[in-house]
C-alpha positions as CSV (number, residue, x, y, z in Angstrom):
1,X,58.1,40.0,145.0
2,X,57.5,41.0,148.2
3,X,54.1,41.3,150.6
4,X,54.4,45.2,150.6
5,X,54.7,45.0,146.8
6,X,51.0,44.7,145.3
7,X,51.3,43.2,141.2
8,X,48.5,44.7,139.1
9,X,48.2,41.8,137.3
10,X,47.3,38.0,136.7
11,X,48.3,35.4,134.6
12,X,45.7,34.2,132.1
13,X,43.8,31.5,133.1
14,X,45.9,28.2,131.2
15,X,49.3,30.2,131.3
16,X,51.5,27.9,133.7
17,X,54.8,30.0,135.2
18,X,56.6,30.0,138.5
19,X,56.3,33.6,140.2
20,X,59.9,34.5,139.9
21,X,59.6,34.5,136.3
22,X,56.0,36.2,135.6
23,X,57.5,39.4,138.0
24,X,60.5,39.3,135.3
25,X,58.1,39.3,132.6
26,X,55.4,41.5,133.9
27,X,58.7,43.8,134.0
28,X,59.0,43.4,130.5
29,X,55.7,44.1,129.7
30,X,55.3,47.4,131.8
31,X,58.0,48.5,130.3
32,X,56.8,47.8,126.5
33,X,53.6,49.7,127.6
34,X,55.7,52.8,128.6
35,X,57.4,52.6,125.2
36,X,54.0,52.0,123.7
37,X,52.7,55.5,125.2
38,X,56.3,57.0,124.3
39,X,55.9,55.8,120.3
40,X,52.5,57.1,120.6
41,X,54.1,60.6,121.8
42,X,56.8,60.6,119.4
43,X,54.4,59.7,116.5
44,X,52.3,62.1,116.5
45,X,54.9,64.4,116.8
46,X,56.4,62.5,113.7
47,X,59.9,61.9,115.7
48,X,59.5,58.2,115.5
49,X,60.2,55.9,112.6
50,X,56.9,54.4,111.0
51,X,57.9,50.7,112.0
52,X,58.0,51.5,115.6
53,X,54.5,51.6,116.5
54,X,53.7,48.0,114.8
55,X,56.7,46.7,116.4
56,X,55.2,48.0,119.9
57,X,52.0,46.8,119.1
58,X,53.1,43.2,118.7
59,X,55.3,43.3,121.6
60,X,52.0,44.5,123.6
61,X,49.8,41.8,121.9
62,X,52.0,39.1,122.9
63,X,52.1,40.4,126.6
64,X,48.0,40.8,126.5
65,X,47.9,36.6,125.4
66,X,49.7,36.6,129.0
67,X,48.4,38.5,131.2
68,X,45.2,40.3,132.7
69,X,45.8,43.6,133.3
């Protein structure tokens, strides 16, 4: 990451990883929360299958144990 780039985003406080790799996974996580607000869409438009919501959901959990957003 460069100095122009600004993260929104911390690591929980006991959550121990080098900087290279929380970017990679921050990645990760933004991208689960667009697919959250995408399975949200699709839901309620019932063009999504009924697993894909909970499956979002934990993925989102896991990031939240992670970081402070």
């Amino acid at each position: 990451m460069n100095k122009a780039e600004k993260k929104n985003w911390t690591l929980h406080e006991g959550v121990q990883m080098d900087a290279a790799t929380a970017a990679e996974v921050a990645k990760i996580a933004c991208a689960l929360q667009s697919l959250s607000v995408y399975a949200t869409l699709a839901y309620e438009n019932e063009d999504a299958p009924a697993d894909l919501q909970p499956l979002v959901n934990e993925g989102l959990e896991a990031m939240h144990k992670i970081f402070v957003w």
